[in-house]
Backbone as XML, in Angstrom:
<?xml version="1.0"?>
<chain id="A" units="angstrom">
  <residue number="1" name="UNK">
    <atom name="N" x="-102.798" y="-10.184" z="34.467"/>
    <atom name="CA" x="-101.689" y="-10.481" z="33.576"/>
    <atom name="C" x="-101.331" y="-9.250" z="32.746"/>
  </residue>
  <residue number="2" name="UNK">
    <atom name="N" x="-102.555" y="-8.340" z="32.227"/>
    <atom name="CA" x="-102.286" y="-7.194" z="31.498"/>
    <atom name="C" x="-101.132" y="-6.276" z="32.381"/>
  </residue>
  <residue number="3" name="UNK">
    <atom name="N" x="-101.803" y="-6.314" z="33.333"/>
    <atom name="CA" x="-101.014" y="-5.263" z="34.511"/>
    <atom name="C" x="-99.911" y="-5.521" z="34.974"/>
  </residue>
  <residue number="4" name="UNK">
    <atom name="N" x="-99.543" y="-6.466" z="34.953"/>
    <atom name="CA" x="-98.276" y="-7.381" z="35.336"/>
    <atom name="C" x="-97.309" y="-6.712" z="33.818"/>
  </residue>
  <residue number="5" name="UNK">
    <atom name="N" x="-97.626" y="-7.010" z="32.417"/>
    <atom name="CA" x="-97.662" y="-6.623" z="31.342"/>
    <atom name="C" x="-96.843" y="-5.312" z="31.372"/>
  </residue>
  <residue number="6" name="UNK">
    <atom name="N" x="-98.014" y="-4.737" z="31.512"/>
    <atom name="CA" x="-97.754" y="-2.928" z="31.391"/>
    <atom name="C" x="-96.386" y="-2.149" z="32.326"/>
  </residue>
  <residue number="7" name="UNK">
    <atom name="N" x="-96.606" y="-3.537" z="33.994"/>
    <atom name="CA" x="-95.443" y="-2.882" z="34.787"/>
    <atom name="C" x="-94.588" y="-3.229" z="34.504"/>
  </residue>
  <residue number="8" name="UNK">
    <atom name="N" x="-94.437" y="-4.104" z="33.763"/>
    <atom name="CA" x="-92.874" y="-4.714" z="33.341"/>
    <atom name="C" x="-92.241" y="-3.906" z="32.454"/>
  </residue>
  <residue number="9" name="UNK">
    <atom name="N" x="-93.307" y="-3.468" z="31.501"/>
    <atom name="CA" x="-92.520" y="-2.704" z="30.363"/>
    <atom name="C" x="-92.417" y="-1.346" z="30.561"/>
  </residue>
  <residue number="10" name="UNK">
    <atom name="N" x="-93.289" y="-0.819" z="31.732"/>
    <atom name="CA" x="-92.600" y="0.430" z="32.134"/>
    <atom name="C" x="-91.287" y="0.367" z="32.706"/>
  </residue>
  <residue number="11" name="UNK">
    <atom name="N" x="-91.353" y="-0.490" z="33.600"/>
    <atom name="CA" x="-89.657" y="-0.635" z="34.328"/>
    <atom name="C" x="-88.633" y="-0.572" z="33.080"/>
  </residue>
  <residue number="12" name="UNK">
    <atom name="N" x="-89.047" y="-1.857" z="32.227"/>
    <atom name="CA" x="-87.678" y="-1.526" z="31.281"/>
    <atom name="C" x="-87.420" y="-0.384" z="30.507"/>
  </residue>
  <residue number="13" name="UNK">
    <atom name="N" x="-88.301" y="0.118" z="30.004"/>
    <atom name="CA" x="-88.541" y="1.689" z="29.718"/>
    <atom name="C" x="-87.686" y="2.485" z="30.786"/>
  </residue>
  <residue number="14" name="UNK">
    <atom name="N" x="-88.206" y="2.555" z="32.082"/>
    <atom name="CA" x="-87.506" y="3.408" z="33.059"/>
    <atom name="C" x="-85.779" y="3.200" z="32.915"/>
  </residue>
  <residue number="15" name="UNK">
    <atom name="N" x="-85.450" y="2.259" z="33.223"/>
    <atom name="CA" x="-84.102" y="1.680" z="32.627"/>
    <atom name="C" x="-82.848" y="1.792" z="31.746"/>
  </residue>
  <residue number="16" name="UNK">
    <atom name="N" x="-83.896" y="2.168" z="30.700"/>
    <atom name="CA" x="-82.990" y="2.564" z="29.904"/>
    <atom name="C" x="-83.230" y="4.215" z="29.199"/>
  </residue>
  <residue number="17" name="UNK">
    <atom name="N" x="-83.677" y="5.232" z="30.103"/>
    <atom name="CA" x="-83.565" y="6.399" z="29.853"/>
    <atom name="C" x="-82.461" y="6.805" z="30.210"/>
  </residue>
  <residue number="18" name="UNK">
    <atom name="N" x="-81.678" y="7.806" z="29.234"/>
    <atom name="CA" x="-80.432" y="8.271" z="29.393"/>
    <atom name="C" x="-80.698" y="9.709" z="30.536"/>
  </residue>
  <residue number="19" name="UNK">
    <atom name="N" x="-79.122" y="9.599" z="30.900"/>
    <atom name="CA" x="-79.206" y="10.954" z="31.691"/>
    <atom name="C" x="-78.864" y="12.401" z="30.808"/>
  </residue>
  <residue number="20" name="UNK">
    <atom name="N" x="-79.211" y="13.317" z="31.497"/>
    <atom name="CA" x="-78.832" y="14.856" z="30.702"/>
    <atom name="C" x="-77.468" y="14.470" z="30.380"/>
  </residue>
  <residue number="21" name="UNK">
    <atom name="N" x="-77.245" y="15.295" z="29.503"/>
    <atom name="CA" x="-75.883" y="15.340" z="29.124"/>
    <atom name="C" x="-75.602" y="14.244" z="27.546"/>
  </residue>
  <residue number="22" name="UNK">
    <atom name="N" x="-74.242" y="14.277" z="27.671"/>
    <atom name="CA" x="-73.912" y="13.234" z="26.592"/>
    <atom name="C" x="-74.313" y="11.878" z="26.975"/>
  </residue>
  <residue number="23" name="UNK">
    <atom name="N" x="-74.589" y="11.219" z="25.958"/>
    <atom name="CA" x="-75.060" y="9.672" z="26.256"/>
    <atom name="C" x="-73.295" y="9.123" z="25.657"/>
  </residue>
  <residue number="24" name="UNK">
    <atom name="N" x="-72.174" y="8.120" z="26.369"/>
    <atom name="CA" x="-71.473" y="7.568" z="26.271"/>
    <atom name="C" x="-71.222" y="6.308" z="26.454"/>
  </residue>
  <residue number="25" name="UNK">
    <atom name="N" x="-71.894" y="5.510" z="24.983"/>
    <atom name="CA" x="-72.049" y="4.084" z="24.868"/>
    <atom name="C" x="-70.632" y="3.726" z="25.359"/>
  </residue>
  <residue number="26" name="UNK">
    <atom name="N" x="-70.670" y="2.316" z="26.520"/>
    <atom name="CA" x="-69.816" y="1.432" z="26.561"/>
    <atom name="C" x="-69.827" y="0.291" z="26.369"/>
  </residue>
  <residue number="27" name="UNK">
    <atom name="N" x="-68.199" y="-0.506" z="25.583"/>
    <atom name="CA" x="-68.493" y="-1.696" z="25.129"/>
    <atom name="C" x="-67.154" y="-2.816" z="26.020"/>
  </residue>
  <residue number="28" name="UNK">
    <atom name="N" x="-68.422" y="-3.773" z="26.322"/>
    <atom name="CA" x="-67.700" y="-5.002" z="26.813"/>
    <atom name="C" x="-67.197" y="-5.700" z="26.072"/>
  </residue>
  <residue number="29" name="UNK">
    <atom name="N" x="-65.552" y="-5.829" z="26.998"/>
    <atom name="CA" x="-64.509" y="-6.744" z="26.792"/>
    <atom name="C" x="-63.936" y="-7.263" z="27.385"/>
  </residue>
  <residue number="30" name="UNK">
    <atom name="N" x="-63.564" y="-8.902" z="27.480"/>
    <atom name="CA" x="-63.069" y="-9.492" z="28.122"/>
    <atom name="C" x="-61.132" y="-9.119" z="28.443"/>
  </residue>
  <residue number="31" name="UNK">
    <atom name="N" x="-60.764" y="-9.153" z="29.803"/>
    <atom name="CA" x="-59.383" y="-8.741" z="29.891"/>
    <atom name="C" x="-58.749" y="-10.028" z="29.320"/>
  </residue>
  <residue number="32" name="UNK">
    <atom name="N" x="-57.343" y="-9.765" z="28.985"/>
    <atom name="CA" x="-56.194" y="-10.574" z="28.522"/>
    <atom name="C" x="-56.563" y="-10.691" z="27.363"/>
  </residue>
  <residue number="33" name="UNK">
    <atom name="N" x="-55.237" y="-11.475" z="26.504"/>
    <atom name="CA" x="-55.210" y="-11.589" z="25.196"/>
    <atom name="C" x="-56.124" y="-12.096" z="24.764"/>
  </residue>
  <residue number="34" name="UNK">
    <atom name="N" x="-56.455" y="-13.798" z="24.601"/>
    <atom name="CA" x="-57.099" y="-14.521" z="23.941"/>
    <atom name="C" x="-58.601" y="-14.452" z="24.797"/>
  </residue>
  <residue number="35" name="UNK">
    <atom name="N" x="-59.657" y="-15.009" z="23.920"/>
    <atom name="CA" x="-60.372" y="-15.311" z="24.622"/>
    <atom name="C" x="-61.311" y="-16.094" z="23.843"/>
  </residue>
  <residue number="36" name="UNK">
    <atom name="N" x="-61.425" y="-17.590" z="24.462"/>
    <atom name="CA" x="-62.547" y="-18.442" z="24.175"/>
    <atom name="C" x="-63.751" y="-18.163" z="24.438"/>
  </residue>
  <residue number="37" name="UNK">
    <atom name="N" x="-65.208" y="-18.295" z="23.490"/>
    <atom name="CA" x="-66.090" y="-18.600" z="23.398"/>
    <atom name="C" x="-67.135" y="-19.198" z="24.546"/>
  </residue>
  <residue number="38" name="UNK">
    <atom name="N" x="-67.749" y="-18.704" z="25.503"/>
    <atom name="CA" x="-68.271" y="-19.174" z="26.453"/>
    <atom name="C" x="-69.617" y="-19.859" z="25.983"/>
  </residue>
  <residue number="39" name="UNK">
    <atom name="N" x="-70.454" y="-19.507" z="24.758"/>
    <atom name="CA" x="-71.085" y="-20.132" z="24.135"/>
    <atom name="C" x="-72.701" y="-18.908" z="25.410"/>
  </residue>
  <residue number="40" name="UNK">
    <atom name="N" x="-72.355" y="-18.064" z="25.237"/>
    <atom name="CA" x="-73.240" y="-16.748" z="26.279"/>
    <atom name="C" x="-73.645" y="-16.079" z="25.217"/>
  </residue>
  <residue number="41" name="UNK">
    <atom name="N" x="-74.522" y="-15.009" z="25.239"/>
    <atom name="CA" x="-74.583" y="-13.716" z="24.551"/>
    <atom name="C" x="-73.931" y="-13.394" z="25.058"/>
  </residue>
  <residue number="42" name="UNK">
    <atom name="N" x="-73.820" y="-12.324" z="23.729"/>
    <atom name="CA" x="-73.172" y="-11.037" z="24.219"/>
    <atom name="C" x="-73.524" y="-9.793" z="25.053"/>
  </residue>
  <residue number="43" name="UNK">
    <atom name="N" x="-72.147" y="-9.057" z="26.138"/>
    <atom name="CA" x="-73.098" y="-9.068" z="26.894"/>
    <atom name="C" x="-73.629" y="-7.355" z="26.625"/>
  </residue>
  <residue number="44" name="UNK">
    <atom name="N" x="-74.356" y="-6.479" z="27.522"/>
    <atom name="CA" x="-75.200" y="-5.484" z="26.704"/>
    <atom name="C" x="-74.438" y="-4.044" z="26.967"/>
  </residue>
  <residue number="45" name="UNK">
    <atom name="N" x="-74.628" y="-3.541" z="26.284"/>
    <atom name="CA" x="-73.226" y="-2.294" z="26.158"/>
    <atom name="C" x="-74.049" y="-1.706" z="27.133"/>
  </residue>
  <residue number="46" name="UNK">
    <atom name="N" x="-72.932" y="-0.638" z="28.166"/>
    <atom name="CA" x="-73.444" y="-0.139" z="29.380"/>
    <atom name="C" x="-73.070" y="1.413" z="28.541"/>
  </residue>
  <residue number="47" name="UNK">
    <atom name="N" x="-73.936" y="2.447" z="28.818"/>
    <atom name="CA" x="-74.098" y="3.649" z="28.871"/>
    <atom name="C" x="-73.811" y="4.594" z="29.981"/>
  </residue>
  <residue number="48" name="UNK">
    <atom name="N" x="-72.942" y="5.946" z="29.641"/>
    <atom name="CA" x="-73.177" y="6.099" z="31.048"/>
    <atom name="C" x="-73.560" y="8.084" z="30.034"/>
  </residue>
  <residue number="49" name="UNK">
    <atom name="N" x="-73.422" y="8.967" z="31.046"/>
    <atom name="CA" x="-73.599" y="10.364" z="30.837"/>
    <atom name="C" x="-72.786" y="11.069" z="31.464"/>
  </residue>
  <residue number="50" name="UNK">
    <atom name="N" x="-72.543" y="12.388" z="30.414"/>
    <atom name="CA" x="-71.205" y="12.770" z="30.288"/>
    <atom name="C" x="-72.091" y="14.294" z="30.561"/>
  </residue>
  <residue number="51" name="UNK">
    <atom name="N" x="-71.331" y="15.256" z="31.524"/>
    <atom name="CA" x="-71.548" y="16.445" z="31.188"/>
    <atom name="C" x="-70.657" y="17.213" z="32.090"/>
  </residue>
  <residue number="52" name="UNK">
    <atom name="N" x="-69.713" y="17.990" z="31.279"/>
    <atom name="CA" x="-68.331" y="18.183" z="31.085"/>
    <atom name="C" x="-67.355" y="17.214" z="31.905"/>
  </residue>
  <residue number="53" name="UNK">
    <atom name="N" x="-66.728" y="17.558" z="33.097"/>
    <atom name="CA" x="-66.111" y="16.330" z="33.426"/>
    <atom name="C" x="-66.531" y="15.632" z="34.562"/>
  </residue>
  <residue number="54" name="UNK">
    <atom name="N" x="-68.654" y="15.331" z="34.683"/>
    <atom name="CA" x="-68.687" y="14.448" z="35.434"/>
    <atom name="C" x="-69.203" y="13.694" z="34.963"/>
  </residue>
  <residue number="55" name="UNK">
    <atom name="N" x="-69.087" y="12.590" z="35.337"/>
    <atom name="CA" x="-69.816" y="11.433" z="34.609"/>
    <atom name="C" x="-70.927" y="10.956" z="35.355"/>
  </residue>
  <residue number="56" name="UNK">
    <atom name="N" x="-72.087" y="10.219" z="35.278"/>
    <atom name="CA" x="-73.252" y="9.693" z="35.677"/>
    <atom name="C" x="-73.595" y="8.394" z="35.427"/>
  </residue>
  <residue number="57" name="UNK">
    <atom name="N" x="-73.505" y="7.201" z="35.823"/>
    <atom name="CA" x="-73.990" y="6.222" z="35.427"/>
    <atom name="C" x="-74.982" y="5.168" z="36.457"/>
  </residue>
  <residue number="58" name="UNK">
    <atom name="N" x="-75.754" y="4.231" z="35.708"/>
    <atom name="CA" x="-76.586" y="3.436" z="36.738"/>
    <atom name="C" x="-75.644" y="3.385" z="37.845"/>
  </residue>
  <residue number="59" name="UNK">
    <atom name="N" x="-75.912" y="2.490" z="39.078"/>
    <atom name="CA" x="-74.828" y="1.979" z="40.041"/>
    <atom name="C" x="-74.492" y="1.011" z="39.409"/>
  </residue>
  <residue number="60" name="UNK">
    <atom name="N" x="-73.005" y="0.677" z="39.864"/>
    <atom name="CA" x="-71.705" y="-0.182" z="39.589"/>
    <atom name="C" x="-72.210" y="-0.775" z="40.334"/>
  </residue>
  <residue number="61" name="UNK">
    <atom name="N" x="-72.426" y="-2.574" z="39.627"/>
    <atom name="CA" x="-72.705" y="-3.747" z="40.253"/>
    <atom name="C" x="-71.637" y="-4.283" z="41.377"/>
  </residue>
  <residue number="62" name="UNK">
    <atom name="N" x="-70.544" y="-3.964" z="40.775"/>
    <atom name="CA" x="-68.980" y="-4.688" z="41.559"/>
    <atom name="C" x="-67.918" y="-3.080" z="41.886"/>
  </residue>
  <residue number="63" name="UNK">
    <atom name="N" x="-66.868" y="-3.371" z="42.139"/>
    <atom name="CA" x="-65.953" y="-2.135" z="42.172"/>
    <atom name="C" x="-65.106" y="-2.457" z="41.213"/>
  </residue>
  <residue number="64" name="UNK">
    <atom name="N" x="-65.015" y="-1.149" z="40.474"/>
    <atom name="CA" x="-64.040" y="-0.912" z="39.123"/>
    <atom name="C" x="-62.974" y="0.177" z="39.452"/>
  </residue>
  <residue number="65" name="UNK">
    <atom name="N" x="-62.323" y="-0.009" z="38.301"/>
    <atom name="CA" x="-60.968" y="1.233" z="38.510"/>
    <atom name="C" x="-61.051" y="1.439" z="37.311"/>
  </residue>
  <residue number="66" name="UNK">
    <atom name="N" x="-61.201" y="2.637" z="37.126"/>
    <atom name="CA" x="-61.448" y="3.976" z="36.128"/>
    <atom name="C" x="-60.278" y="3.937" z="35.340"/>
  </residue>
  <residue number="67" name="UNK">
    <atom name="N" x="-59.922" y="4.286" z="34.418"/>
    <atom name="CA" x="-58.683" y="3.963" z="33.563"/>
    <atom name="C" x="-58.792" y="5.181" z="32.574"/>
  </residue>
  <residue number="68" name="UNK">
    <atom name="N" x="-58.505" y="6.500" z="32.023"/>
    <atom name="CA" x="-58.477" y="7.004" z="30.851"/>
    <atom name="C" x="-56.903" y="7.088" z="30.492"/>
  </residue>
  <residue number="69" name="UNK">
    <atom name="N" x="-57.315" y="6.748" z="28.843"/>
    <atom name="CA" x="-55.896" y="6.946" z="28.423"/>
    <atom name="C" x="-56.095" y="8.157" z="27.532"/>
  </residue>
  <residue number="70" name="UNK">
    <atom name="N" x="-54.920" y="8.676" z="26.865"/>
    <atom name="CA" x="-55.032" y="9.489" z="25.660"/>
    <atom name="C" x="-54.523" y="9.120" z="24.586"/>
  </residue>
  <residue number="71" name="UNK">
    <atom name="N" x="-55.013" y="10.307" z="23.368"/>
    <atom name="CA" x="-54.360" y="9.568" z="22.556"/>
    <atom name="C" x="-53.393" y="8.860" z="22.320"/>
  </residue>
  <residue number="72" name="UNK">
    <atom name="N" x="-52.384" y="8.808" z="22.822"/>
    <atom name="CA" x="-51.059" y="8.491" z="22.464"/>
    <atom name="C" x="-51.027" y="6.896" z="23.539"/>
  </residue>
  <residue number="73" name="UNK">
    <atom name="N" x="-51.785" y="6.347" z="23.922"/>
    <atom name="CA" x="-52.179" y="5.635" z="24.864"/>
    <atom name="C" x="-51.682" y="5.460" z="26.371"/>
  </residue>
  <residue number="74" name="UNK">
    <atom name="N" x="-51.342" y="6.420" z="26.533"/>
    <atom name="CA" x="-50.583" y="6.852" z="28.264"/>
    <atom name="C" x="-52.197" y="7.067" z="28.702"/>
  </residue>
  <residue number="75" name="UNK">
    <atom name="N" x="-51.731" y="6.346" z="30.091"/>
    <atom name="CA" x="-51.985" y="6.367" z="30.875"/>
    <atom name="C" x="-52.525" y="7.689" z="31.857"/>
  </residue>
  <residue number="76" name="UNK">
    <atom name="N" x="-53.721" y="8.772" z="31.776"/>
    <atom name="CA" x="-53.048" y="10.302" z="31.990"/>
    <atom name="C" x="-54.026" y="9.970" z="33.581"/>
  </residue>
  <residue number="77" name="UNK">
    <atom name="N" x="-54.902" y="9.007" z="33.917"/>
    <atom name="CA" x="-55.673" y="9.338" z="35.233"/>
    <atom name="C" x="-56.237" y="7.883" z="35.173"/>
  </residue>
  <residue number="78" name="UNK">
    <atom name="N" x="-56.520" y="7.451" z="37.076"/>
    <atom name="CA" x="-56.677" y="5.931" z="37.323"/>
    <atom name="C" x="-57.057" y="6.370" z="38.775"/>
  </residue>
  <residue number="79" name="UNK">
    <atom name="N" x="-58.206" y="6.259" z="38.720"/>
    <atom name="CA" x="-59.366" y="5.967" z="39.852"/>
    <atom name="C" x="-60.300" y="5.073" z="40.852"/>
  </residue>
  <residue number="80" name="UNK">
    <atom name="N" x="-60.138" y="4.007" z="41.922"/>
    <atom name="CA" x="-61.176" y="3.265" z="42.409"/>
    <atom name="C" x="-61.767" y="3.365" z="42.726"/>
  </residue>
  <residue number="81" name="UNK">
    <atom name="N" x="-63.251" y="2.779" z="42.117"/>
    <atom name="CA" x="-65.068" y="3.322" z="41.915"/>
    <atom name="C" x="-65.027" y="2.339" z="42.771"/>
  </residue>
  <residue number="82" name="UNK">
    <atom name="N" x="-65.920" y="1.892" z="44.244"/>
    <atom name="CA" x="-66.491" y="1.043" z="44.682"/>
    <atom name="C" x="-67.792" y="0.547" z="44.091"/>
  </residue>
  <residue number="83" name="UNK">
    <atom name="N" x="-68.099" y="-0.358" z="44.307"/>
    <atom name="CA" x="-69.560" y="-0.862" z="43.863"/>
    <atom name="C" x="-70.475" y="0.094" z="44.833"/>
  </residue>
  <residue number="84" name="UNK">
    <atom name="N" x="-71.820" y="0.315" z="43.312"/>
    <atom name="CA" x="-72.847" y="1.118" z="43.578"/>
    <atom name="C" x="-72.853" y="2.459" z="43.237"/>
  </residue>
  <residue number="85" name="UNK">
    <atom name="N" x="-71.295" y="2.728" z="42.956"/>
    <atom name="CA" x="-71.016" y="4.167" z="42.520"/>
    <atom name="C" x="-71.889" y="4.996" z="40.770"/>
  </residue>
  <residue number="86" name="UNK">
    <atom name="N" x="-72.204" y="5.757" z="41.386"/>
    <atom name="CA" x="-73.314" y="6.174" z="40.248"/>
    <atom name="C" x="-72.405" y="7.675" z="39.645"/>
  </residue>
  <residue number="87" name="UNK">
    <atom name="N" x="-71.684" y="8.361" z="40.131"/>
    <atom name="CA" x="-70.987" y="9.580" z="39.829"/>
    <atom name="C" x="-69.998" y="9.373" z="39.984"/>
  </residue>
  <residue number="88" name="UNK">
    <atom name="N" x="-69.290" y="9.689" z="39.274"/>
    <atom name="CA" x="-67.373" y="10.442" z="39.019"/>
    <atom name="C" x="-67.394" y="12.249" z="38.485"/>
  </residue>
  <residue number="89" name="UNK">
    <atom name="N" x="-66.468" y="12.393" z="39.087"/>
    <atom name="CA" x="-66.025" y="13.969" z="38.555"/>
    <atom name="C" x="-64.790" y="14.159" z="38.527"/>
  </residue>
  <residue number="90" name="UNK">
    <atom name="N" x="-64.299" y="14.059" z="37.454"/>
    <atom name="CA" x="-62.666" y="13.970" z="36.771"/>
    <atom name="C" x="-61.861" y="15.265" z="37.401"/>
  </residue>
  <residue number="91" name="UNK">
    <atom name="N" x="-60.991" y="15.299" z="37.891"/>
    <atom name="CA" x="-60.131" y="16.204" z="37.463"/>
    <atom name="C" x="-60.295" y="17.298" z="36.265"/>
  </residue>
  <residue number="92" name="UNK">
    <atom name="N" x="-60.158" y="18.923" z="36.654"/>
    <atom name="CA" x="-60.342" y="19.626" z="35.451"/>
    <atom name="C" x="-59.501" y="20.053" z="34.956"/>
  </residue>
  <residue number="93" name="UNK">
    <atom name="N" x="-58.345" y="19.342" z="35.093"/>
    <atom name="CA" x="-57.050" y="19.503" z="34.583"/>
    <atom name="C" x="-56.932" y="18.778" z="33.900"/>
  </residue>
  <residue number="94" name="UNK">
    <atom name="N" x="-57.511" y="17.793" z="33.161"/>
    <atom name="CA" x="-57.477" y="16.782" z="32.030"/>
    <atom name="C" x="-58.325" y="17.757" z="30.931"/>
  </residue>
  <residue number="95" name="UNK">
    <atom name="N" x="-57.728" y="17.750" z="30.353"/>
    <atom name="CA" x="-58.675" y="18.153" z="28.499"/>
    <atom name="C" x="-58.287" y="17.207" z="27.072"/>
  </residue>
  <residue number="96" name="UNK">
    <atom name="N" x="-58.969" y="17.014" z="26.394"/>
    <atom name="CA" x="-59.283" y="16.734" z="25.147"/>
    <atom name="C" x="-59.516" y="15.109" z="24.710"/>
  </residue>
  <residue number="97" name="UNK">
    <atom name="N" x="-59.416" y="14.362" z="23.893"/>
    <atom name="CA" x="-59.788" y="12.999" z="23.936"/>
    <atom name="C" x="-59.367" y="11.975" z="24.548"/>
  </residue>
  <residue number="98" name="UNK">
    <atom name="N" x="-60.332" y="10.613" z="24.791"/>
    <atom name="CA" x="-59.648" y="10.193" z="26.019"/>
    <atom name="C" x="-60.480" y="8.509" z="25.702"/>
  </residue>
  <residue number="99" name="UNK">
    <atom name="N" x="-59.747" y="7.688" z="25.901"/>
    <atom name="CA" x="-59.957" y="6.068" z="25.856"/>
    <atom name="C" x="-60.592" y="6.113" z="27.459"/>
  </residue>
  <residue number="100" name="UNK">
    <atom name="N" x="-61.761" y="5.807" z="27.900"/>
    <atom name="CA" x="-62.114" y="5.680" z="29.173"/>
    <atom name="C" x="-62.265" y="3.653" z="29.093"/>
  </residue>
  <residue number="101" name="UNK">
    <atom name="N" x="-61.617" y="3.587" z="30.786"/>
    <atom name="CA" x="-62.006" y="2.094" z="31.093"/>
    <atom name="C" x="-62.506" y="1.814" z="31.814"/>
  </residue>
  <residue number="102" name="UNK">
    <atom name="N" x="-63.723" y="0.753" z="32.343"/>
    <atom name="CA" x="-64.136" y="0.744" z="33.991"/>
    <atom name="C" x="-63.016" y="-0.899" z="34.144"/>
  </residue>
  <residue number="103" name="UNK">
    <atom name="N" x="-62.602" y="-1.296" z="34.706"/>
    <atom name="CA" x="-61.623" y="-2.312" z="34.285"/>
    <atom name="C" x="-62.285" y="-2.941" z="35.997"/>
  </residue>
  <residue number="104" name="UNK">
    <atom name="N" x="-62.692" y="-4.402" z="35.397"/>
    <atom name="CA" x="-63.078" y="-5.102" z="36.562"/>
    <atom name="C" x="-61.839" y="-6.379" z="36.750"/>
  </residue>
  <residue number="105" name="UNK">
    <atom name="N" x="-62.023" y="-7.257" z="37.268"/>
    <atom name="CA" x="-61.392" y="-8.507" z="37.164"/>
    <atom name="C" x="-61.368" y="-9.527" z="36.027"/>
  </residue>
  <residue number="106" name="UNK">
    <atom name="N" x="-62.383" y="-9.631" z="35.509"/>
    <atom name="CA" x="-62.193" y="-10.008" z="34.018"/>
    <atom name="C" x="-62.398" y="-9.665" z="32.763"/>
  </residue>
  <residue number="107" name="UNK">
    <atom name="N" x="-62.971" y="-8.886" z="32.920"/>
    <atom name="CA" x="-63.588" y="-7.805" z="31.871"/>
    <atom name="C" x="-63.188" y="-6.207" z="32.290"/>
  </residue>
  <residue number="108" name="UNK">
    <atom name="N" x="-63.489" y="-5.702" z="31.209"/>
    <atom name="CA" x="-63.574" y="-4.043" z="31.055"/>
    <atom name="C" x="-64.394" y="-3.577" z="30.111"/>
  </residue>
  <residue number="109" name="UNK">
    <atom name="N" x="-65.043" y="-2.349" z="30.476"/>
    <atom name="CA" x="-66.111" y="-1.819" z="29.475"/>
    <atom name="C" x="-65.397" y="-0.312" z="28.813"/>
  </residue>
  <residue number="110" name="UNK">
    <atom name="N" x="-65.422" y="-0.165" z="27.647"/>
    <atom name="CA" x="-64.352" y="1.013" z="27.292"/>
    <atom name="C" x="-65.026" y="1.730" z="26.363"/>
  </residue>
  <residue number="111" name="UNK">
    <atom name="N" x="-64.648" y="2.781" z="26.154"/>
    <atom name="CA" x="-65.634" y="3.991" z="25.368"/>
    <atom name="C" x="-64.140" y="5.535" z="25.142"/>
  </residue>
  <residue number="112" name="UNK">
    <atom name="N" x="-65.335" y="6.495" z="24.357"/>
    <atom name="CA" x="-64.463" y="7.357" z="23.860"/>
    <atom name="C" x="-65.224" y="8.718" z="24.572"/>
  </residue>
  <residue number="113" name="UNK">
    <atom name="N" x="-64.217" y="9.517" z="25.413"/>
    <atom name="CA" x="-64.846" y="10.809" z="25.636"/>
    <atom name="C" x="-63.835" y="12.307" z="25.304"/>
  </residue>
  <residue number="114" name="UNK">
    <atom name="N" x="-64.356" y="12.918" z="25.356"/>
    <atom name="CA" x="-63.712" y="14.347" z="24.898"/>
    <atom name="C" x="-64.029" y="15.384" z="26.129"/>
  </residue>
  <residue number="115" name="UNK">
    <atom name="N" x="-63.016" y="15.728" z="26.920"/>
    <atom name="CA" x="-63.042" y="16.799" z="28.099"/>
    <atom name="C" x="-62.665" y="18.223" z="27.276"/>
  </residue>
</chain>
């Protein structure tokens, strides 16, 4: 049982080590306007790593489409990640702050990066 113990909490340990680079907390949100109460937790902000314009994250459970906006909220780049995808590498023709989205079917996870 100890050992059982110890491997468990190494895994989650393993898990949640960040990659080199910037650590870029993301936060879940449900798409569309309103949204009722499922009576769930909440669910757990996904992280990914930033170092200059590639990004690194666990694998993508489902397939997402990449979304950054800029300030001004245009639309400047829109990408489809298949599921499992662990790397992106932006365009290096994008520079300076940027609304990133992974935008699934009902949800999206969104964060702030700087190229």
């Amino acid at each position: 049982m100890k050992q059982l113990f110890l491997c468990i909490s190494m895994l989650l340990c393993i898990s949640t080590i960040a990659f080199a680079g910037n650590s870029v907390p993301l936060t879940h949100q449900p798409n569309g306007s309103t949204h009722e109460g499922n009576g769930k937790a909440p669910a757990r902000p996904w992280y990914i790593s930033q170092d200059a314009s590639v990004l690194t994250m666990s694998a993508t459970p489902c397939a997402y489409t990449l979304v950054l906006c800029d300030e001004a909220g245009v639309v400047a780049y829109t990408a489809v990640l298949p599921a499992a995808t662990t790397m992106v590498t932006l365009p290096a023709t994008l520079s300076g702050d940027y609304e990133i989205r992974f935008v699934a079917d009902t949800y999206y996870y969104y964060g702030y990066i700087t190229l």
